[in-house]
C-alpha positions in Angstrom: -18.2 -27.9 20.3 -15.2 -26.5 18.2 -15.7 -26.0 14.2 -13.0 -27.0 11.9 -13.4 -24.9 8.9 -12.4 -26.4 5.5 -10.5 -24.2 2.7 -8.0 -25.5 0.7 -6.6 -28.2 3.4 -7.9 -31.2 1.9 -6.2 -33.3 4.1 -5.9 -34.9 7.9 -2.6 -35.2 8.2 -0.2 -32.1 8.8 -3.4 -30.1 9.3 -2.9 -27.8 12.3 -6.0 -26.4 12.3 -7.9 -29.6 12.7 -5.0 -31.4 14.6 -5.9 -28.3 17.7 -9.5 -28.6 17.4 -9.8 -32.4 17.7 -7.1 -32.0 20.6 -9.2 -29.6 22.5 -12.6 -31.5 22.6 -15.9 -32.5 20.2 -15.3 -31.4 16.8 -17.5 -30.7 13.5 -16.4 -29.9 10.0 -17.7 -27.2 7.9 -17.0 -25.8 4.2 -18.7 -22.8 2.9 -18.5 -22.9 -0.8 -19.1 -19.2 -2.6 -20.1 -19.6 -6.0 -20.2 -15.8 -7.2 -16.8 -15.5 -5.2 -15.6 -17.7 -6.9 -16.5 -16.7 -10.6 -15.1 -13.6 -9.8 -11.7 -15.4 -8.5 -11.6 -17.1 -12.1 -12.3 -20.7 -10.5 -11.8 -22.9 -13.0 -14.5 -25.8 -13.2 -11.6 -28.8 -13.5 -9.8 -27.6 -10.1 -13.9 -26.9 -8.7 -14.5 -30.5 -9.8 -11.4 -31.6 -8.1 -12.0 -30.1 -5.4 -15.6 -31.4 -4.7 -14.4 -35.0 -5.2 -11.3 -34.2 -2.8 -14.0 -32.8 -0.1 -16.1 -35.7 -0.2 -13.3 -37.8 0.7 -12.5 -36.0 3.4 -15.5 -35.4 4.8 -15.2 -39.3 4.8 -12.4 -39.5 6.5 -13.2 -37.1 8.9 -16.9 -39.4 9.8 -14.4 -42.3 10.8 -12.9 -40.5 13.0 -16.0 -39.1 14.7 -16.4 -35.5 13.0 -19.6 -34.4 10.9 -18.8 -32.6 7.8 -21.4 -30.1 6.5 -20.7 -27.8 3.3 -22.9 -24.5 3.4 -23.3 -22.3 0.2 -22.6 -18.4 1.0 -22.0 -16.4 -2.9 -19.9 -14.2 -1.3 -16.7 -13.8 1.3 -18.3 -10.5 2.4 -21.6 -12.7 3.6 -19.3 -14.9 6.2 -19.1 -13.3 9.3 -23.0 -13.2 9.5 -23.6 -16.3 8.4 -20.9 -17.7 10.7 -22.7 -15.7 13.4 -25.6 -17.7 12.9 -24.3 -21.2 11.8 -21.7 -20.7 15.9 -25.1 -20.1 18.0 -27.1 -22.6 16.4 -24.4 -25.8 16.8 -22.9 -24.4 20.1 -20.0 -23.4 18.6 -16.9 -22.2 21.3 -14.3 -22.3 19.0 -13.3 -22.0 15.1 -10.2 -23.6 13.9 -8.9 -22.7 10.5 -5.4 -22.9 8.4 -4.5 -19.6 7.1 -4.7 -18.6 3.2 -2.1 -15.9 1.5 -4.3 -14.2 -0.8 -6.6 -10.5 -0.2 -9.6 -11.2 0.0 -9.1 -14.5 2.0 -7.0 -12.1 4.2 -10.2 -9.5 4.4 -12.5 -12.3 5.4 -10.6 -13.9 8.1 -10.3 -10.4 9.6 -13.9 -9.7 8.9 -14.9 -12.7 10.8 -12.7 -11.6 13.8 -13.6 -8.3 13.8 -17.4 -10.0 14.2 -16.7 -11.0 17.8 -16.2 -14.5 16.3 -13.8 -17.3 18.3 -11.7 -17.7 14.9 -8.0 -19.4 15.7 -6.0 -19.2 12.7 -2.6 -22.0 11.9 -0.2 -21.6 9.4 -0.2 -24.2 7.0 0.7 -23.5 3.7 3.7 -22.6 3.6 6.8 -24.4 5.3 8.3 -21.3 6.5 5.2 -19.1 7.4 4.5 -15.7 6.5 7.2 -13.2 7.9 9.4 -15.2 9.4 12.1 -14.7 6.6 13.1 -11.2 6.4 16.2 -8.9 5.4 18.0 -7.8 8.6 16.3 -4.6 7.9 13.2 -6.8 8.6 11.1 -6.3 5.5 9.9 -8.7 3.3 13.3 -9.9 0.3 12.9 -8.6 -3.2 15.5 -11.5 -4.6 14.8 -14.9 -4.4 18.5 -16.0 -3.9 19.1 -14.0 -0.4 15.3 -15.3 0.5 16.1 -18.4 -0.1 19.7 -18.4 1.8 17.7 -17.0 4.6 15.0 -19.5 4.3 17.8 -22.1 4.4 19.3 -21.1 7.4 16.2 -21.3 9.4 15.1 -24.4 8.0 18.0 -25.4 9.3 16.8 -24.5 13.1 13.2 -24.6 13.1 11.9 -27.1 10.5 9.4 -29.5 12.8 8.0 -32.9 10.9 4.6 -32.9 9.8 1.5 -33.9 12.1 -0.1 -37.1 12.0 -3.3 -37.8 12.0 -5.3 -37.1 14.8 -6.8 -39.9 16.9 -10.8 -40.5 16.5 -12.7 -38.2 19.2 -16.0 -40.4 19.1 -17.7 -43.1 17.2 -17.7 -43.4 13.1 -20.6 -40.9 11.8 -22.4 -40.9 8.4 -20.8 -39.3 5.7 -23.3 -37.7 3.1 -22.5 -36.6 -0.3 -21.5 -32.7 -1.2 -22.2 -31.0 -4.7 -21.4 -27.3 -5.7 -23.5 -25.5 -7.2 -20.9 -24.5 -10.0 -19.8 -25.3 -13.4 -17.6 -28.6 -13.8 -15.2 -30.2 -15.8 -14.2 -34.0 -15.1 -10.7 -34.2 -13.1 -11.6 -38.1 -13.0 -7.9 -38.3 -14.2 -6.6 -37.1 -11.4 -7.0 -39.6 -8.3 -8.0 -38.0 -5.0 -6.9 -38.2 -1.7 -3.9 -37.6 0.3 -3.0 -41.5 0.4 -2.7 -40.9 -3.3 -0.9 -38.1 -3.4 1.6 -39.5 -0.6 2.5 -42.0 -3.0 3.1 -40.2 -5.6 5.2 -38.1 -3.5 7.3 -41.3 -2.8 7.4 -42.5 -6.1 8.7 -39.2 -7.2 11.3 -38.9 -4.6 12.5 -42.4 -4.9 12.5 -43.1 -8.6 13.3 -39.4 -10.2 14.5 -36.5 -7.9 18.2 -38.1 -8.7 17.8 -36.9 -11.8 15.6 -34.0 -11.4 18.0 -31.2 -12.5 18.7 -33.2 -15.6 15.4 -33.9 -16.8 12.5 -31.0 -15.6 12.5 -28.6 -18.6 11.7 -32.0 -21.1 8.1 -31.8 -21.5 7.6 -34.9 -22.7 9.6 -37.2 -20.4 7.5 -37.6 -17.0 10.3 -36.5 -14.4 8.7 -33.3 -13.0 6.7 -34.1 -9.7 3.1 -33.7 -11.2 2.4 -32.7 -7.1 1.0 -29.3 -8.4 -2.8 -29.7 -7.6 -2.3 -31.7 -4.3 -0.1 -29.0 -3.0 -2.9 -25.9 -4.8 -6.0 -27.1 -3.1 -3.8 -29.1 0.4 -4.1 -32.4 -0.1 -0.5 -32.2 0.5 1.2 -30.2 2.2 5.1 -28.6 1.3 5.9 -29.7 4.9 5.2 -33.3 3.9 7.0 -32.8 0.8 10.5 -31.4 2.3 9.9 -34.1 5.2 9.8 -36.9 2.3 13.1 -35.3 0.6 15.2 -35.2 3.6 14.0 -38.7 5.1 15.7 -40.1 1.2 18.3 -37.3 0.8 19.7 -35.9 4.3 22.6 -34.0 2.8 19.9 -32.2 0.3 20.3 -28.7 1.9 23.8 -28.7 1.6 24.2 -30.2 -2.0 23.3 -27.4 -4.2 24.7 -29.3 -7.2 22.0 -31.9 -6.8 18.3 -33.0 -7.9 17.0 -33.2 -4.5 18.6 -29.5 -3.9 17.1 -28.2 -7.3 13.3 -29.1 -6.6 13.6 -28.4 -2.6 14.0 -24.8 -4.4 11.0 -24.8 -6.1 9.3 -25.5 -2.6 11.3 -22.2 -1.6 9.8 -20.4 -4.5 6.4 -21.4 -3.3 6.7 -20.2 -0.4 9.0 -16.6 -1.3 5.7 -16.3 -3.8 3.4 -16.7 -1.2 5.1 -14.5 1.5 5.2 -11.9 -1.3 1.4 -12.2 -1.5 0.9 -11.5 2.0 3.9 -8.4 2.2 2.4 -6.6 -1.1 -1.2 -6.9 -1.2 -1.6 -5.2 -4.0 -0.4 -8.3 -5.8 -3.8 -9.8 -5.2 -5.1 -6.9 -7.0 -3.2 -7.6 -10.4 -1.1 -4.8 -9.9 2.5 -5.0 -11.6 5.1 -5.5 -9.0 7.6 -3.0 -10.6 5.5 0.3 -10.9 7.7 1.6 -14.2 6.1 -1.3 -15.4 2.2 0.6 -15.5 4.2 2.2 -18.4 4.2 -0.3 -20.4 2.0 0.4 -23.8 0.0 -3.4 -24.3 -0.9 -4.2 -28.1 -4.0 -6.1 -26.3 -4.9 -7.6 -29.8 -8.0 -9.2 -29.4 -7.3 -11.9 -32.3 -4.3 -12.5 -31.3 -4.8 -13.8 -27.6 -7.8 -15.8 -29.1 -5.3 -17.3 -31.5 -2.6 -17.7 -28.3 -5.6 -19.4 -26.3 -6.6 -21.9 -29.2 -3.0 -22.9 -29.8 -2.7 -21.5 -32.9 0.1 -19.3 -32.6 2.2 -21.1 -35.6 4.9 -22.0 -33.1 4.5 -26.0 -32.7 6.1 -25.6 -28.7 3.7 -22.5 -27.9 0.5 -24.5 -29.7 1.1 -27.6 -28.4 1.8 -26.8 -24.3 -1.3 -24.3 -25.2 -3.3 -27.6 -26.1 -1.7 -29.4 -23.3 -3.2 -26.7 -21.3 -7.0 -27.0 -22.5 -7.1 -30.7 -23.2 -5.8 -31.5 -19.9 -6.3 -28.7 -17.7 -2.3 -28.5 -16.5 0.7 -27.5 -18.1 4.4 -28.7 -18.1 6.7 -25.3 -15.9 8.9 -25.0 -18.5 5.7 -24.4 -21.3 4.1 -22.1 -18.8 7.7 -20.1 -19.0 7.3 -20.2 -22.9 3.6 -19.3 -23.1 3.9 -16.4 -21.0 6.9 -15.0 -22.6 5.2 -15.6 -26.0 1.9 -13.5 -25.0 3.6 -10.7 -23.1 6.9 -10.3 -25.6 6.0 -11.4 -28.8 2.3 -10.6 -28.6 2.4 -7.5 -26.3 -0.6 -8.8 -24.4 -1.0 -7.6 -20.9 0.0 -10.3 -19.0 -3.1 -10.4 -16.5 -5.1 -11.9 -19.6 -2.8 -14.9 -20.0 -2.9 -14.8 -15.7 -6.7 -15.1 -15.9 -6.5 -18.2 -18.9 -5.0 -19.6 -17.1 -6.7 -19.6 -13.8 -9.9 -20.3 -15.5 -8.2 -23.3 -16.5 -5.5 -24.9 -14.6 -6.5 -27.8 -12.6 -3.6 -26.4 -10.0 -4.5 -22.8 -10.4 -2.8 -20.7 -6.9 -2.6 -17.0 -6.8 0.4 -16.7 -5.6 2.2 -19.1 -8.1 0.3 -17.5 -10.9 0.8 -13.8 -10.2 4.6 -14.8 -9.5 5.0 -17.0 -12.7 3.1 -14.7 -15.5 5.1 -11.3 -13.4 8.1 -13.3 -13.8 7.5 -14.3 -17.3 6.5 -10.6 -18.5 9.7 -8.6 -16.3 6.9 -7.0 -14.2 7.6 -8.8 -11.3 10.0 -9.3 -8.1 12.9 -10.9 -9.4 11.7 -11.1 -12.4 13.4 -11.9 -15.8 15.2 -8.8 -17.1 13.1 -7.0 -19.6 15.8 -7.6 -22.4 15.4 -11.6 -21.8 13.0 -12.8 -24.9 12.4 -16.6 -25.3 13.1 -17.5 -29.0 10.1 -19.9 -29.1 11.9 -22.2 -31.9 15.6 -22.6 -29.4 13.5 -23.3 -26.6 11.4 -26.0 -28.8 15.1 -27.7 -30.2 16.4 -27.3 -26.9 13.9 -29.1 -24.9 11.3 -30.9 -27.4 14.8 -31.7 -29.2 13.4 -34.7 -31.5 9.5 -33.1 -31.4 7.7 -36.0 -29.5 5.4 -33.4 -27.3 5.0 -31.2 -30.3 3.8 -34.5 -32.4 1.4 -35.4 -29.3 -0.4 -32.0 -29.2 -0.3 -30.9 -32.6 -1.1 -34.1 -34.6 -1.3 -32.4 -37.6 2.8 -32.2 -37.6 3.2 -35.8 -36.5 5.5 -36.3 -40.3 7.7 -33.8 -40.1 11.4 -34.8 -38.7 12.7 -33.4 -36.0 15.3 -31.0 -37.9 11.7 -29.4 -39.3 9.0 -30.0 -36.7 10.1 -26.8 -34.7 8.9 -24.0 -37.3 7.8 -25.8 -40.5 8.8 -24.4 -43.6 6.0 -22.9 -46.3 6.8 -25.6 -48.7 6.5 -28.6 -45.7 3.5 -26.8 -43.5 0.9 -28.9 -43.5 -2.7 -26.8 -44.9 -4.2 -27.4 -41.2 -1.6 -26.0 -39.3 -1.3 -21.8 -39.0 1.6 -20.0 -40.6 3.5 -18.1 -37.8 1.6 -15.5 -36.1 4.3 -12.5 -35.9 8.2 -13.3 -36.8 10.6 -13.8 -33.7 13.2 -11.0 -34.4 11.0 -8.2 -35.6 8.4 -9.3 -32.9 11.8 -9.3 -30.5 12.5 -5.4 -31.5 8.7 -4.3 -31.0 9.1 -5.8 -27.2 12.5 -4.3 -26.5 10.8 -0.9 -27.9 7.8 -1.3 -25.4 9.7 -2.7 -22.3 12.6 -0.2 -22.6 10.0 2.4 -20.1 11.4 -0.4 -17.1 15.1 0.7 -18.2 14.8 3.9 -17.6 15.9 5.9 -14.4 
């Protein structure tokens, strides 16, 4: 019997690890869930939620096909290999088929398990390039996105295969019966499940709205970004499937850098350079700041004030509002998460692992790697990062890309009369009593960062 093990793969198509373990004989489905692990991961309860309902599915997909899901609870990674030594002699097991996962302690627990003597086979599926296969001539790991990504390019170019099906059923339809975790959560109901789902929205996206991708992503209140985020977080989808889609609609994308199929197929590269980064600098995984002169960086760390940042309360209608975005809706628009992050780190001089861990504990498409990469970015800490001298002015980016206030006005109801000259940063005399004067003022809270980041100009 061979034992498919669930992470976050929530999906039967493109799914290596379960494509080679129904094509090598009888096959049954296990997910350990790890409560305490979890907690200490910063889980938050909407992606748990969604991740429940997306497990059940599967696991009914997977009983039409012939394969018996079971979910196990084990509170902690460290608990695995015995468990697994167990669960392997009790169902017969010969071998374990898994997809890979970029982050520590999912790298300490694979090797734990094989270091048990266990029949673990590990797949890459996560990224579409796959750990260490795109490398500087010197052969380490790039340190700039652009030469990653030319790199990437190239060998896309020779070596990109199209995604799996799925697999063929191994034996009769089974019983499916329902999984719960034993963990706080949060409705996701307004997210459908299931990679059918998820598939169309991929099409609809790439059909209707890649065009114009280029034109449109940093408006947060027009609907033209891919809104693929949690699929791709928890494997519904996979980026293969995604790049696959692109090309099938736009086979000149690669070499169109100009265009909106070109522009997004570059966020998929950003995924993956964040991802390979994971895996190349573990210490990543361990909140540790990229660029060492950066551990010289003196936080402010006010309490208040990341409360305040956290409520949306800032006094900054963009900041407030994409902060309420966040906590209403458990997702975020990528140009807010930009401004957020720049706003706690620069204008606040908050550390930027708090804002890291907000958001984790509440991001319905929480990854590691996309977090620790963004909030790095955001905060100059990073690889590649922003220069330390780049501060968002909170009120540009608001006229620039909320120019007539209609996401401000969703969020922040309270400002719903003001025009759009004065919605960006109301005026004493037109502030409404409800909403907060501004928290710090841009240019002397621009001054205070270049004061605290000049440590990461210095030689």
């Amino acid at each position: 019997m061979n034992l498919l093990w669930i992470r976050k793969d929530f999906r039967i198509c493109d799914n290596p690890a379960l494509a080679a373990a129904m094509a090598s004989g009888p096959t049954r489905a296990l997910f350990i869930s790890s409560p305490s692990q979890w907690q200490a991961h910063n889980l938050a309860p909407i992606q748990a939620d969604f991740m429940q309902r997306s497990l059940n599915l599967m696991a009914q997909q997977l009983a039409a096909l012939g394969v018996v899901t079971e979910c196990c609870q084990v509170e902690h990674f460290t608990d695995i290999p015995s468990f697994l030594t167990e669960y392997c002699q009790r169902h017969q097991i010969s071998n374990i088929y898994a997809n890979t996962e970029p982050e520590l302690n999912e790298v300490r627990r694979d090797k734990a398990v094989l270091s048990a003597g266990l029949p673990l086979r590990l797949f890459e599926g996560h990224c579409i390039m796959a750990p260490g296969t795109v490398y500087t001539q010197a052969g380490e790991m790039f340190k700039v996105f652009t030469p990653f990504r030319k790199q990437w390019l190239a060998k896309l170019a020779s070596s990109f295969a199209a995604p799996l099906p799925a697999p063929a059923p191994i034996a009769p339809a089974v019983e499916s019966s329902p999984i719960e975790f034993a963990y706080p959560l949060r409705d996701s109901q307004q997210w459908p499940i299931g990679e059918d789902h998820a598939q169309q929205a991929l099409s609809d996206f790439v059909q209707h709205r890649l065009a114009d991708y280029k034109n449109y992503r940093d408006m947060p209140a027009l609907e033209q970004t891919s809104c693929l985020s949690p699929y791709l977080a928890l494997g519904v989808l996979s980026p293969r499937q995604c790049l696959h889609q692109v090309l099938q609609h736009f086979p000149d994308a690669l070499h169109q850098p100009d265009s909106g199929a070109f522009c997004w197929i570059s966020e998929l590269a950003w995924r993956d350079f964040y991802r390979h980064l994971l895996i190349a600098h573990p210490k990543l995984s361990m909140g540790h700041n990229f660029v060492a002169k950066a551990d010289h960086i003196v936080w402010r760390n006010s309490d208040q004030d990341f409360q305040a940042w956290c409520a949306g309360e800032t006094g900054y209608p963009l900041v407030d509002a994409a902060m309420r975005q966040l906590n209403q809706t458990g997702w975020m628009h990528n140009r807010l998460r930009m401004v957020v992050a720049s706003f706690l780190t620069k204008h606040l001089l908050i550390d930027w692992r708090k804002g890291e861990r907000y958001f984790s504990q509440q991001l319905i498409d929480a990854d590691l790697a996309a977090n620790n990469g963004g909030w790095q970015w955001a905060a100059s800490t990073g690889c590649d990062a922003q220069p330390y001298f780049r501060i968002f002015n909170p009120v540009r980016q608001s006229e620039r890309f909320d120019p007539d206030g209609s996401f401000i006005r969703k969020y922040c109801p309270e400002l719903i009369n003001l025009s759009a000259k004065n919605i960006h940063l109301p005026k004493p005399e037109l502030r409404p009593i409800r909403y907060h004067k501004p928290m710090v003022e841009h240019s002397f809270a621009r001054q205070r960062a270049l004061d605290a980041f000049a440590v990461l100009g210095k030689s």
